[in-house]
Chimera marker file (.cmm) of the C-alpha trace (Angstrom):
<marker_set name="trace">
<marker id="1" x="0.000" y="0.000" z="0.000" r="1" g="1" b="0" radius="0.5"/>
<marker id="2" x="1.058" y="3.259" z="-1.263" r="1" g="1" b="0" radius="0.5"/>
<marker id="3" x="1.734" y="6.327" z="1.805" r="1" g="1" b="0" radius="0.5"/>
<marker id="4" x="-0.727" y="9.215" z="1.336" r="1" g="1" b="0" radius="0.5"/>
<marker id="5" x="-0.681" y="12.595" z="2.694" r="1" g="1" b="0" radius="0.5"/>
<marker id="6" x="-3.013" y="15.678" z="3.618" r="1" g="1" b="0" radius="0.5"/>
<marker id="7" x="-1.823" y="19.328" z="3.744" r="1" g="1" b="0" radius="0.5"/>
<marker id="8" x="-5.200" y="20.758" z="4.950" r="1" g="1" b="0" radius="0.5"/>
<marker id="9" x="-4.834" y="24.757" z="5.407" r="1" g="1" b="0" radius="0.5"/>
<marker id="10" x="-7.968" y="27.291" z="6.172" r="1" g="1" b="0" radius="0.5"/>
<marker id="11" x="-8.352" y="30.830" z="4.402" r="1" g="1" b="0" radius="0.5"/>
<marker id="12" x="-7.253" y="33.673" z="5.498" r="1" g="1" b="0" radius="0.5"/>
<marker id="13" x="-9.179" y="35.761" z="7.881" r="1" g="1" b="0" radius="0.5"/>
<marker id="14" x="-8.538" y="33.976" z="10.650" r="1" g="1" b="0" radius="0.5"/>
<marker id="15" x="-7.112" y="34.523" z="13.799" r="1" g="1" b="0" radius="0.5"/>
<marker id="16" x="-6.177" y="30.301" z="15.050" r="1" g="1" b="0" radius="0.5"/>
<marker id="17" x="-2.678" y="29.942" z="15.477" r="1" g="1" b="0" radius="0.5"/>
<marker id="18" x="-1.953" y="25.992" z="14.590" r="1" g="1" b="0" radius="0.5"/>
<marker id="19" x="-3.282" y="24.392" z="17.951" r="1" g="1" b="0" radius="0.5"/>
<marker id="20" x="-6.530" y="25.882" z="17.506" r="1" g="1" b="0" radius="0.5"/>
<marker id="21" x="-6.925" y="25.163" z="13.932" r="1" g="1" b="0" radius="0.5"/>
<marker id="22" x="-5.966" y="21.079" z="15.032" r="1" g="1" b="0" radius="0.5"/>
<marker id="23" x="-8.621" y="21.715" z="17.542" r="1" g="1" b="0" radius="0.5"/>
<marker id="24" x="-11.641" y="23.379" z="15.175" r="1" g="1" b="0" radius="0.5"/>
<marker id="25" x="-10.610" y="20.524" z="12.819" r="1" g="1" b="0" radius="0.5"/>
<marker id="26" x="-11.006" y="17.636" z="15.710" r="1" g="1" b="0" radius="0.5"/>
<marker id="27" x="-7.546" y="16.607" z="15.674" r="1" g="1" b="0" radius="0.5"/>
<marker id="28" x="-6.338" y="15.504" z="18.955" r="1" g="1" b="0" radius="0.5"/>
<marker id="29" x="-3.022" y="16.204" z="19.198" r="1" g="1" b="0" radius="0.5"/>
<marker id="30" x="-0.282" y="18.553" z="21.426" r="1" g="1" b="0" radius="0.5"/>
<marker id="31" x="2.766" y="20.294" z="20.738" r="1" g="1" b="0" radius="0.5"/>
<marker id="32" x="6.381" y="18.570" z="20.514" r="1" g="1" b="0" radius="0.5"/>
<marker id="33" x="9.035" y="20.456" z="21.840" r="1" g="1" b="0" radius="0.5"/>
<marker id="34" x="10.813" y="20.589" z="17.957" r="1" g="1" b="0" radius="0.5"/>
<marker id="35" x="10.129" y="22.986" z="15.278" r="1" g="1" b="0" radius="0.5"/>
<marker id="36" x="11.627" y="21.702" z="11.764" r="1" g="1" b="0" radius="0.5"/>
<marker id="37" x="11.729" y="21.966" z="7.832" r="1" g="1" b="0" radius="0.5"/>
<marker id="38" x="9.364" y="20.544" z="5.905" r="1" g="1" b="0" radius="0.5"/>
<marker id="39" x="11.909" y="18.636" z="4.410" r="1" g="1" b="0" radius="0.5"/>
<marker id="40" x="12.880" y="17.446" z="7.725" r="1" g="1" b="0" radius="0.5"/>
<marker id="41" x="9.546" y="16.548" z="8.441" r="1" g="1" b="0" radius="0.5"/>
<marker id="42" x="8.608" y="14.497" z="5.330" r="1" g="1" b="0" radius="0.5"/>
<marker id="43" x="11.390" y="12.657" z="5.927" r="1" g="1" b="0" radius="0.5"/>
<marker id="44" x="10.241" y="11.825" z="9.138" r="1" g="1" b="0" radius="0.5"/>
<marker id="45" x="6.806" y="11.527" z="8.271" r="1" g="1" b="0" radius="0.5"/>
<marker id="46" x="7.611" y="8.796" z="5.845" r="1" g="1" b="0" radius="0.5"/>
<marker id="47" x="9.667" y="6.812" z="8.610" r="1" g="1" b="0" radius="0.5"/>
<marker id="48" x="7.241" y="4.996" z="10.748" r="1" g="1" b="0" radius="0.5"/>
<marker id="49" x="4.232" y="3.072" z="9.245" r="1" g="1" b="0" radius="0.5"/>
<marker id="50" x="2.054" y="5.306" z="11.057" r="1" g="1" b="0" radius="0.5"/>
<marker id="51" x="3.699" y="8.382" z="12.632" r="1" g="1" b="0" radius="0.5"/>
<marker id="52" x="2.746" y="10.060" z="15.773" r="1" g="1" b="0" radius="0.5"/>
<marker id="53" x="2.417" y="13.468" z="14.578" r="1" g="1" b="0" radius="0.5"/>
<marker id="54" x="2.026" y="15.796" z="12.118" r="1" g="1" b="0" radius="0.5"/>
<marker id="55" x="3.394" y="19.241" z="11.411" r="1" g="1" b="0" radius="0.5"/>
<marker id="56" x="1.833" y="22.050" z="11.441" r="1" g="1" b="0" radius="0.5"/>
<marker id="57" x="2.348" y="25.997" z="11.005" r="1" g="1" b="0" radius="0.5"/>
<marker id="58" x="0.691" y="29.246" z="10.212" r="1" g="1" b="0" radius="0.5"/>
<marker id="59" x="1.806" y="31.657" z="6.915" r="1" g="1" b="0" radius="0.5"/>
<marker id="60" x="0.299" y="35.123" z="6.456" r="1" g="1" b="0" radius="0.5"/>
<marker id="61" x="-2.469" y="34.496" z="8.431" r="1" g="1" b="0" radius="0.5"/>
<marker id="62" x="-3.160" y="30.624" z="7.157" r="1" g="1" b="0" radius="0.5"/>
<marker id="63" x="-2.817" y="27.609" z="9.379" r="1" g="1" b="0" radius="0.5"/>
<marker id="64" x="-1.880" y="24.869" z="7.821" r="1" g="1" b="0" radius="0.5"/>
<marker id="65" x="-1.236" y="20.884" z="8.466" r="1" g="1" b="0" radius="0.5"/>
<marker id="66" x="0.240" y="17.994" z="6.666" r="1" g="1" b="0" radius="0.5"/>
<marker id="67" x="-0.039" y="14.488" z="8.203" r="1" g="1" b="0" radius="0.5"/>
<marker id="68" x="0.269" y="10.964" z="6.730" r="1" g="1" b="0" radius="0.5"/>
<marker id="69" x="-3.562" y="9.617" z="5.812" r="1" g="1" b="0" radius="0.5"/>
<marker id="70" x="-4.790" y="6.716" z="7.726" r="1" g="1" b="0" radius="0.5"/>
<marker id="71" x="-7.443" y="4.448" z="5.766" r="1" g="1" b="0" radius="0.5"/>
<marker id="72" x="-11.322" y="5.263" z="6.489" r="1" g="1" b="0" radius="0.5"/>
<marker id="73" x="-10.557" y="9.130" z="8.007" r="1" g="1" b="0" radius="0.5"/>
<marker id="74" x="-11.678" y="10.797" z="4.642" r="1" g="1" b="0" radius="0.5"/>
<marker id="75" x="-14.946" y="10.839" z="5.997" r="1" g="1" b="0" radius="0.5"/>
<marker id="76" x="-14.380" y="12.022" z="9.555" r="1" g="1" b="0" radius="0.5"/>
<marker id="77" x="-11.901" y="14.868" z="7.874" r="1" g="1" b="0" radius="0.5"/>
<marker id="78" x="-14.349" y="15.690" z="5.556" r="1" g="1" b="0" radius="0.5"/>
<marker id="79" x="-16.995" y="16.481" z="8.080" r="1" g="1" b="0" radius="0.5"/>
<marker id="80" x="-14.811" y="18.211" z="10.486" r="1" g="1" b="0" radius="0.5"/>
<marker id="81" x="-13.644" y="20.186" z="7.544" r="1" g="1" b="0" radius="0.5"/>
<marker id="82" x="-17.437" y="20.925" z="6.484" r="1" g="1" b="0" radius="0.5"/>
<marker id="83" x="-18.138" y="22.256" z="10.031" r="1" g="1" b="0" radius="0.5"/>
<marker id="84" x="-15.319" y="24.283" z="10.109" r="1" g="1" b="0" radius="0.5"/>
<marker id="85" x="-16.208" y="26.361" z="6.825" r="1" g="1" b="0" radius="0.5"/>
<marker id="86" x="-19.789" y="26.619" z="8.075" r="1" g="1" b="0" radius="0.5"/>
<marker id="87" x="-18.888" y="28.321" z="11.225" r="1" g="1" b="0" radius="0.5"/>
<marker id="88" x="-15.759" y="29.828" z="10.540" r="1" g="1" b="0" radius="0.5"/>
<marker id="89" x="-16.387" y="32.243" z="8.332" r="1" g="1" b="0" radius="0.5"/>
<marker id="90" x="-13.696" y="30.691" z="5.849" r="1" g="1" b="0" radius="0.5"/>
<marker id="91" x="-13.057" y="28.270" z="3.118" r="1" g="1" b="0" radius="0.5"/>
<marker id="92" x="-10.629" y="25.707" z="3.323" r="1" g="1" b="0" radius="0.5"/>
<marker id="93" x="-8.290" y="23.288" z="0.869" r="1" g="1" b="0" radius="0.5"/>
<marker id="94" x="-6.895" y="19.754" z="1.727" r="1" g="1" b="0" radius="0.5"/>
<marker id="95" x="-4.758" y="18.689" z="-0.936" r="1" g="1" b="0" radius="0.5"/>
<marker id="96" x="-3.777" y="14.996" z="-0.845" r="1" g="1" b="0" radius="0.5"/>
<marker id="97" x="0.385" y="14.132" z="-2.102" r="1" g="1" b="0" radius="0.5"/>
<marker id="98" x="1.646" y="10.439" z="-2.856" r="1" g="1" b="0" radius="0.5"/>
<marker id="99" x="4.676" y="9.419" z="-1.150" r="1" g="1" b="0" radius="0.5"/>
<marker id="100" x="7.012" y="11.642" z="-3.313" r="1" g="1" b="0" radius="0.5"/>
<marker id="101" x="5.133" y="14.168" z="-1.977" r="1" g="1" b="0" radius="0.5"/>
<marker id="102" x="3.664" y="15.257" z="-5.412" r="1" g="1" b="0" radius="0.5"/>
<marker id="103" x="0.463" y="17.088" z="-5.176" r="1" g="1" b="0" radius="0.5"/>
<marker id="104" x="-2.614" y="14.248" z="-6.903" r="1" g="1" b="0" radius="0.5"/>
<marker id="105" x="-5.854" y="15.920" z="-6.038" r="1" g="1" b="0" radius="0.5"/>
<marker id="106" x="-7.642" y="18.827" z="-4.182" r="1" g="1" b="0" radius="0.5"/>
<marker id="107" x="-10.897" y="19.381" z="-2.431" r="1" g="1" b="0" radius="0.5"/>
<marker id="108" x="-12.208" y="23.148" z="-1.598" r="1" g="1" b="0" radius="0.5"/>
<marker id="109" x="-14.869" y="23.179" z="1.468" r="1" g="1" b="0" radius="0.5"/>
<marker id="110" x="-16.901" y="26.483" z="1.663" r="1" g="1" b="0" radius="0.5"/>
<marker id="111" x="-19.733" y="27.500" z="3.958" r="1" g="1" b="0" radius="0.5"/>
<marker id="112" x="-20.099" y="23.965" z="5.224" r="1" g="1" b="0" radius="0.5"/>
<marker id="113" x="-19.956" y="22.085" z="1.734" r="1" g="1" b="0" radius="0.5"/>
<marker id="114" x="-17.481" y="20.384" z="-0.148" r="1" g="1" b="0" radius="0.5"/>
<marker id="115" x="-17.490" y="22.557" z="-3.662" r="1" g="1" b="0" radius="0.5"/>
<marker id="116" x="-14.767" y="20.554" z="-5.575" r="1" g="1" b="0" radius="0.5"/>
<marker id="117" x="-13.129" y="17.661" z="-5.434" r="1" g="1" b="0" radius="0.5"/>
<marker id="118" x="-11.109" y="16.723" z="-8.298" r="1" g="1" b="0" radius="0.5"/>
<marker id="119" x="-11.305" y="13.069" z="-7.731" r="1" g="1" b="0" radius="0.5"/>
<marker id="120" x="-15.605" y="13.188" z="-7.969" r="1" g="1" b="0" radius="0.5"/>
<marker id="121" x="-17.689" y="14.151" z="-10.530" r="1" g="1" b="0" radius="0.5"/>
<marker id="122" x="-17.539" y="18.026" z="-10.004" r="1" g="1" b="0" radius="0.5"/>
<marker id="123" x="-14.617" y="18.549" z="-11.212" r="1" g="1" b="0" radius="0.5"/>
<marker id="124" x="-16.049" y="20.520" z="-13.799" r="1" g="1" b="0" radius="0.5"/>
<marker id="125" x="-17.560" y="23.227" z="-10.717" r="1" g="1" b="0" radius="0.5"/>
<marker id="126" x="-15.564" y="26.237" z="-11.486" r="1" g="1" b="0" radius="0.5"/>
<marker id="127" x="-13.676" y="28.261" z="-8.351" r="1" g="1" b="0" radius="0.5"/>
<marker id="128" x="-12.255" y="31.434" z="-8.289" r="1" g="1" b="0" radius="0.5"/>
<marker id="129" x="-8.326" y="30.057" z="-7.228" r="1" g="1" b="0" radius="0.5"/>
<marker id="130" x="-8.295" y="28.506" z="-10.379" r="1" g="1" b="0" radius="0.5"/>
<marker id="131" x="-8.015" y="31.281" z="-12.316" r="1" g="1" b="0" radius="0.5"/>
<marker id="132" x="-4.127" y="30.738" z="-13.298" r="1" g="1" b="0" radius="0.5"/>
<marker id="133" x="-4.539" y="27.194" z="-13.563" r="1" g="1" b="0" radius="0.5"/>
<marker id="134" x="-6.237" y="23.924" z="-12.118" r="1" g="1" b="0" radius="0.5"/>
<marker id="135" x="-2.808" y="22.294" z="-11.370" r="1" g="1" b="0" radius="0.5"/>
<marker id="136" x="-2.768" y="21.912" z="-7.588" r="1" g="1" b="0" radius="0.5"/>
<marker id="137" x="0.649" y="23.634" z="-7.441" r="1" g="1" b="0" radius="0.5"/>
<marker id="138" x="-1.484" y="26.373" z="-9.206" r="1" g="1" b="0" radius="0.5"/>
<marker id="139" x="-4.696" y="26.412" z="-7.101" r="1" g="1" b="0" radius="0.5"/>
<marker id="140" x="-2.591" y="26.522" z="-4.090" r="1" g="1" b="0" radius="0.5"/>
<marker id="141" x="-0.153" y="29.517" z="-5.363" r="1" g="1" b="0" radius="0.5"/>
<marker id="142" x="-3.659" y="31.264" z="-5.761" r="1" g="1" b="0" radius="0.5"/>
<marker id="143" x="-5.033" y="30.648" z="-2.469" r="1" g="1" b="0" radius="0.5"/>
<marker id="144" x="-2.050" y="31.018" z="-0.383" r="1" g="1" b="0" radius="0.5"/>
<marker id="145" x="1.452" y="31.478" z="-1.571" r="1" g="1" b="0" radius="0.5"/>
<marker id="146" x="3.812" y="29.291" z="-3.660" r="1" g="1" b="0" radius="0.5"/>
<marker id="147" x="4.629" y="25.447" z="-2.577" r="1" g="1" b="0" radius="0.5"/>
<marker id="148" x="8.617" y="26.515" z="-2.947" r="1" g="1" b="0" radius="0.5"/>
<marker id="149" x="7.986" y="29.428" z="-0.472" r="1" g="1" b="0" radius="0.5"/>
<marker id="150" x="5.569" y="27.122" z="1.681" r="1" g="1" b="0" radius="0.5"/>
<marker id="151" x="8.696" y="24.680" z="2.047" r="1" g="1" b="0" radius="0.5"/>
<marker id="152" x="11.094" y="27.375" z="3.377" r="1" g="1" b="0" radius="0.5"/>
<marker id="153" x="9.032" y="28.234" z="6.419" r="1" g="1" b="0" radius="0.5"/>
<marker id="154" x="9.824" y="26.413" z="9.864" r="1" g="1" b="0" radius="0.5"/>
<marker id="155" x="7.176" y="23.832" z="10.508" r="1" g="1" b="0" radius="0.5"/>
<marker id="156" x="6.236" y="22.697" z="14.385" r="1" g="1" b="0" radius="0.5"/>
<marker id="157" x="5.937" y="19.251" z="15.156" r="1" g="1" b="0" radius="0.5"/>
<marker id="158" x="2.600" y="18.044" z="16.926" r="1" g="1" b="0" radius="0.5"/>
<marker id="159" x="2.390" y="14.648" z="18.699" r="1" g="1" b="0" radius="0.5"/>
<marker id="160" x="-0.631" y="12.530" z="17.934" r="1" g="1" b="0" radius="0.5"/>
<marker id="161" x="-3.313" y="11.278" z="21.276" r="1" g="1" b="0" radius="0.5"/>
<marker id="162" x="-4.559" y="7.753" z="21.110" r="1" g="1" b="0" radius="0.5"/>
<marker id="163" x="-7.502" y="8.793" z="18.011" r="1" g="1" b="0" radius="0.5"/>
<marker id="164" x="-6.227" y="10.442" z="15.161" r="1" g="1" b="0" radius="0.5"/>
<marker id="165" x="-9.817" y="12.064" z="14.355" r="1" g="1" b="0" radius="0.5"/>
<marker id="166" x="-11.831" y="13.511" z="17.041" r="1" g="1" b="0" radius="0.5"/>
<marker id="167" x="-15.143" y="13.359" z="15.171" r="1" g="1" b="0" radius="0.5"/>
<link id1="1" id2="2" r="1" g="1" b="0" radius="0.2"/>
<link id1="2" id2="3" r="1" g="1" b="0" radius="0.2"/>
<link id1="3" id2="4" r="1" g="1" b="0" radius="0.2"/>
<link id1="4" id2="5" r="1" g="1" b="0" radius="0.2"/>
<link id1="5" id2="6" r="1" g="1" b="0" radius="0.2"/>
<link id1="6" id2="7" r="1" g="1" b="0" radius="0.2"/>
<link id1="7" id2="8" r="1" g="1" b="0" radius="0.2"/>
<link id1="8" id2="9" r="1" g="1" b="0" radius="0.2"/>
<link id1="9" id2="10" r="1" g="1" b="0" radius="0.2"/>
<link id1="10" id2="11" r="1" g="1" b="0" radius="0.2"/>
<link id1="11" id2="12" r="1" g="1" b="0" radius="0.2"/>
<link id1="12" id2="13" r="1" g="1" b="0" radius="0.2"/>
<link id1="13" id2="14" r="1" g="1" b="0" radius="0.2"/>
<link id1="14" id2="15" r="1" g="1" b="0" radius="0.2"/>
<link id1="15" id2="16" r="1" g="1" b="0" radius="0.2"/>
<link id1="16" id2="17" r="1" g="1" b="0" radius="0.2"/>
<link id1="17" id2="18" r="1" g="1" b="0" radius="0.2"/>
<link id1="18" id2="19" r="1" g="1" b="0" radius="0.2"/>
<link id1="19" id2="20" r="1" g="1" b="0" radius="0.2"/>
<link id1="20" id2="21" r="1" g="1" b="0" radius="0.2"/>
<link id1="21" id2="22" r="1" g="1" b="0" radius="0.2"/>
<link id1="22" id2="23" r="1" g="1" b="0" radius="0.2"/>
<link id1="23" id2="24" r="1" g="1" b="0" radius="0.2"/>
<link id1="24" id2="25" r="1" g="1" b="0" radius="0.2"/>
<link id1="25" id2="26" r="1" g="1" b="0" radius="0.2"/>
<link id1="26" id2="27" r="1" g="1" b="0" radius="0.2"/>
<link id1="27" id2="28" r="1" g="1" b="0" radius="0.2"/>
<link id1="28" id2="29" r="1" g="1" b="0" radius="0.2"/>
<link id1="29" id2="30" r="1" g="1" b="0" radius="0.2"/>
<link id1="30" id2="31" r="1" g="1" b="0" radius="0.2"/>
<link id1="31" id2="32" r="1" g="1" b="0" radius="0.2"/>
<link id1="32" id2="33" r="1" g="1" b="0" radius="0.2"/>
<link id1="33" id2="34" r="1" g="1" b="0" radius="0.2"/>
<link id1="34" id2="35" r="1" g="1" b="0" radius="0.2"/>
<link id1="35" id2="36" r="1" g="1" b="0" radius="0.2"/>
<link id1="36" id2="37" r="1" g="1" b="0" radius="0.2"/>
<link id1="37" id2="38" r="1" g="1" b="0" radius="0.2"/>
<link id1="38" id2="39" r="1" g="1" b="0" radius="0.2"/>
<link id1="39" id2="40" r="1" g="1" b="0" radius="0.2"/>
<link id1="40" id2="41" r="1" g="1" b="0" radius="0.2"/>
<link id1="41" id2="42" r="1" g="1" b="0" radius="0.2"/>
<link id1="42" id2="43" r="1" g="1" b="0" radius="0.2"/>
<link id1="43" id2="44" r="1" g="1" b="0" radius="0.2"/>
<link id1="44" id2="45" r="1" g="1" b="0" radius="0.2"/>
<link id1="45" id2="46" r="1" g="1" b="0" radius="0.2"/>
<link id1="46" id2="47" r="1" g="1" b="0" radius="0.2"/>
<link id1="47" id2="48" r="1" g="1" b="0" radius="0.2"/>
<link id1="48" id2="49" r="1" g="1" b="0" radius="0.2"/>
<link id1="49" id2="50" r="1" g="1" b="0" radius="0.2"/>
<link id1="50" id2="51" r="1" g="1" b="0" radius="0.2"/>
<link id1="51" id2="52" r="1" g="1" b="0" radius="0.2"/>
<link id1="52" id2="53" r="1" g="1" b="0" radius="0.2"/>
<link id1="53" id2="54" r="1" g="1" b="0" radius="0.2"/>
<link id1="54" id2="55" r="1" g="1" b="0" radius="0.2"/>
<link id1="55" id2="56" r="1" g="1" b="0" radius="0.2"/>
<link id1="56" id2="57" r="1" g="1" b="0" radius="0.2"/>
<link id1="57" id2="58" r="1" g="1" b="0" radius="0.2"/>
<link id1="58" id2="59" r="1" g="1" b="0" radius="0.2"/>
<link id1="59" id2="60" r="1" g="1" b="0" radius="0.2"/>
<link id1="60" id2="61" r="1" g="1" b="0" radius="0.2"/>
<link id1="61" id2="62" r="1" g="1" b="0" radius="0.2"/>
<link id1="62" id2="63" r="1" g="1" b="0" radius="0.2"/>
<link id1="63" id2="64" r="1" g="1" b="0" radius="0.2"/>
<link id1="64" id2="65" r="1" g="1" b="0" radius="0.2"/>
<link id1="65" id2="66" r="1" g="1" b="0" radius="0.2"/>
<link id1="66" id2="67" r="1" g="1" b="0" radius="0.2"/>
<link id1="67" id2="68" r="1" g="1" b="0" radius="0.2"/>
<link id1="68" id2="69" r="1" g="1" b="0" radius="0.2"/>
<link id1="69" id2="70" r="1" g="1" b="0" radius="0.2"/>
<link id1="70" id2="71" r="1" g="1" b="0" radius="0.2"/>
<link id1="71" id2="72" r="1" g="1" b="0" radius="0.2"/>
<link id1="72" id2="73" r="1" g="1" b="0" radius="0.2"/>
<link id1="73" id2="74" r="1" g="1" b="0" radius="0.2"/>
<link id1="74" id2="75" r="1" g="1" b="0" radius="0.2"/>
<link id1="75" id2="76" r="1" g="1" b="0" radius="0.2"/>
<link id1="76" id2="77" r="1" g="1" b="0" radius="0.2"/>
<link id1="77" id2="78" r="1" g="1" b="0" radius="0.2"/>
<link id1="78" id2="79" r="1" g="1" b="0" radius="0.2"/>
<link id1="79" id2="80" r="1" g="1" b="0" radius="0.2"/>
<link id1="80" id2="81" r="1" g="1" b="0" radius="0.2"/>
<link id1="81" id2="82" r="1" g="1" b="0" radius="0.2"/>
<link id1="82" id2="83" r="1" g="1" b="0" radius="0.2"/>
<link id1="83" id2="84" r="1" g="1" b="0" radius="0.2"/>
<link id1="84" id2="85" r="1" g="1" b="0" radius="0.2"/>
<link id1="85" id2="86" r="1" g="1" b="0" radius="0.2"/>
<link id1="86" id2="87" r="1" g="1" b="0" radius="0.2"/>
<link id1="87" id2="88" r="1" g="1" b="0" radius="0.2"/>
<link id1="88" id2="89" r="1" g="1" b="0" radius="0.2"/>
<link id1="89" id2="90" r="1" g="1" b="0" radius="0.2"/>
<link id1="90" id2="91" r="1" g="1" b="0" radius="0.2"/>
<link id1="91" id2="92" r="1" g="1" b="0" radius="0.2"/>
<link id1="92" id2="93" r="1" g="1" b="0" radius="0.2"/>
<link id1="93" id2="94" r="1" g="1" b="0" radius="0.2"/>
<link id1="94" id2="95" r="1" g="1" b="0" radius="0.2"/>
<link id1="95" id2="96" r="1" g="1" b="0" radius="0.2"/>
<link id1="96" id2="97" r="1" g="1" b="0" radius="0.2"/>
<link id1="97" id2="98" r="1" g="1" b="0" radius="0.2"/>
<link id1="98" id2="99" r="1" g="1" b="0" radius="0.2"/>
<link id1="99" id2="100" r="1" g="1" b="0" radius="0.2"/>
<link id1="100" id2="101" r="1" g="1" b="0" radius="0.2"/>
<link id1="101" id2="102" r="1" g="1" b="0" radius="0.2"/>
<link id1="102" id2="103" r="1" g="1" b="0" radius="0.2"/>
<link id1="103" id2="104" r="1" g="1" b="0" radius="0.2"/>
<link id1="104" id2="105" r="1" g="1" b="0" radius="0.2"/>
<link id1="105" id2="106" r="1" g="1" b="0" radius="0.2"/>
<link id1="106" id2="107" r="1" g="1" b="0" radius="0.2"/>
<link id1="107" id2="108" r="1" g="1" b="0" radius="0.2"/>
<link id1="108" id2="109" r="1" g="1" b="0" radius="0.2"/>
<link id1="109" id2="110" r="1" g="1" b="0" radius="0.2"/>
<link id1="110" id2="111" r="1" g="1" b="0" radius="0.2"/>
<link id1="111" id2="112" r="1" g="1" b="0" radius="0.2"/>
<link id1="112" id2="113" r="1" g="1" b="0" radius="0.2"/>
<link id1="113" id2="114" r="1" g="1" b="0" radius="0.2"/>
<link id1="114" id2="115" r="1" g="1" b="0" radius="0.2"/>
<link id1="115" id2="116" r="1" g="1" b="0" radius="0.2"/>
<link id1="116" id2="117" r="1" g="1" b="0" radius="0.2"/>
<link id1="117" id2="118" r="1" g="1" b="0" radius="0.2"/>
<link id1="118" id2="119" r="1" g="1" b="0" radius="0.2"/>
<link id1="119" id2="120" r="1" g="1" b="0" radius="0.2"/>
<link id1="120" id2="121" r="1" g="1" b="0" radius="0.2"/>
<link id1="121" id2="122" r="1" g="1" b="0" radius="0.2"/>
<link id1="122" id2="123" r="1" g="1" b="0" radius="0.2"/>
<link id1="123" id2="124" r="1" g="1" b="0" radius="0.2"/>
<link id1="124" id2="125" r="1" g="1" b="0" radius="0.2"/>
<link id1="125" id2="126" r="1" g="1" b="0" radius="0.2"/>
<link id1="126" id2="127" r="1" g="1" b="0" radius="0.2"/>
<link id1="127" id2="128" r="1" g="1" b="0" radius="0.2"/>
<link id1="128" id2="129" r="1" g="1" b="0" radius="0.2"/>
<link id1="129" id2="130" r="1" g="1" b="0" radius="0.2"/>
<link id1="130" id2="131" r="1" g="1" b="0" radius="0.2"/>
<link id1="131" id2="132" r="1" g="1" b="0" radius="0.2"/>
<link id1="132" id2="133" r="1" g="1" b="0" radius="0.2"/>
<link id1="133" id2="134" r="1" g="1" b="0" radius="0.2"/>
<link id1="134" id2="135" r="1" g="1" b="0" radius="0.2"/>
<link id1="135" id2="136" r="1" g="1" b="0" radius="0.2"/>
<link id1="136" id2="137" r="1" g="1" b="0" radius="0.2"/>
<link id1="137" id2="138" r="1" g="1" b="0" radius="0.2"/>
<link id1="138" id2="139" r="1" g="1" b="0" radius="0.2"/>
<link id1="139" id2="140" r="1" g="1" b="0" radius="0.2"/>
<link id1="140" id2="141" r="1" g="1" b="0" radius="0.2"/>
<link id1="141" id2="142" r="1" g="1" b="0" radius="0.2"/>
<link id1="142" id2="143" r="1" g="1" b="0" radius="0.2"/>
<link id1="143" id2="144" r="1" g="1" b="0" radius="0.2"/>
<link id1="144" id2="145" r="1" g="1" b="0" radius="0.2"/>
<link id1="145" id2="146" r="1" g="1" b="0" radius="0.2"/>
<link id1="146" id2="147" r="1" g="1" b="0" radius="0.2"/>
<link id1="147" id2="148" r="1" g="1" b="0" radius="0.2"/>
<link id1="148" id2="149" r="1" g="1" b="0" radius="0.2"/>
<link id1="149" id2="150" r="1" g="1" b="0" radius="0.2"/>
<link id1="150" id2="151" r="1" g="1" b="0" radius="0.2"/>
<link id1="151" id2="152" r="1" g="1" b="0" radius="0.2"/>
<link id1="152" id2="153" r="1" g="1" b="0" radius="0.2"/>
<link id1="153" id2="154" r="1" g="1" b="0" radius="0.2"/>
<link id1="154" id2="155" r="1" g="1" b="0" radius="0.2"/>
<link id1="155" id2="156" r="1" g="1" b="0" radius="0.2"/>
<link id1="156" id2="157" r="1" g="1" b="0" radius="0.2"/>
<link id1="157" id2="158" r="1" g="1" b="0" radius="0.2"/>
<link id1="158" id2="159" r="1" g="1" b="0" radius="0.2"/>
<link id1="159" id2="160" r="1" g="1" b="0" radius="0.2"/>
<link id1="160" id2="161" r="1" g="1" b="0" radius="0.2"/>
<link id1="161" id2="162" r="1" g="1" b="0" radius="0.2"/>
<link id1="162" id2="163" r="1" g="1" b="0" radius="0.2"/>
<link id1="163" id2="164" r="1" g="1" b="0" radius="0.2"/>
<link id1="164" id2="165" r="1" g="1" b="0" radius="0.2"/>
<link id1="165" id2="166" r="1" g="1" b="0" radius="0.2"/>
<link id1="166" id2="167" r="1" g="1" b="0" radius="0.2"/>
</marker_set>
């Protein structure tokens, strides 16, 4: 079985620093006492079967996440990510990367609804950070800044509780 990997990250116009975006999103998890590249922390990330944590940080205003998928939590981060939007005030992306950590797909949650998905049938739906392009690299240079710039910041490591997803 092939690794998978969310980077989930919320509009801006908010005011959560990364602990209280993992907590409006249901994930259970607290701070590590290490702060790292996100270079250093795919690497680790693609260590362990299942890692412990995830990294997480917050760019001009955006938090952001990336953590390994597990099987059967596309649902639970789909709701959480639904209720988030709808009383947030926000929109948010997850995109999902293989284990080369290429970008595959993207799905755009607004006002409590999934809008796109690019691995479902409305793929078509049009969305305004598409405008350049519907590459992911594209979509998420539009909504947030570039993935080269996004891989220079300094990333904090969050360990994992007992259930990955809250909901």
């Amino acid at each position: 079985m092939t690794d998978h990997y969310e980077f989930i990250l919320a509009g801006k116009n908010i005011v959560l620093n990364a602990e209280g975006f993992l907590d409006h999103v249901r994930i259970d998890a607290e701070p590590a006492e290490k702060t790292m590249t996100l270079k250093e922390g795919f690497l680790e990330l693609s260590q362990s079967p299942t890692p412990h944590f995830l990294l997480a940080t917050v760019h001009n205003g955006q938090p952001m996440l990336i953590r390994k998928s597990e099987p059967g939590s596309k649902n639970a981060t789909d709701k959480a990510l639904q209720d988030f939007t709808r009383t947030s005030g926000t929109d948010v992306f997850c995109f999902t990367m293989d284990e080369q950590f290429e970008f595959k797909h993207y799905f755009y949650y607004r006002a409590g609804k999934l809008l796109k998905s690019t691995t479902k049938g409305n793929a078509a739906t049009e969305i305004p950070y598409e405008k350049m392009g519907r590459t992911p690299e594209l979509v998420l240079t539009a909504f947030c800044d570039s993935w080269l710039v996004l891989q220079q910041l300094q990333w904090q490591c969050f360990r994992l509780q007992a259930s990955l997803e809250g909901a």
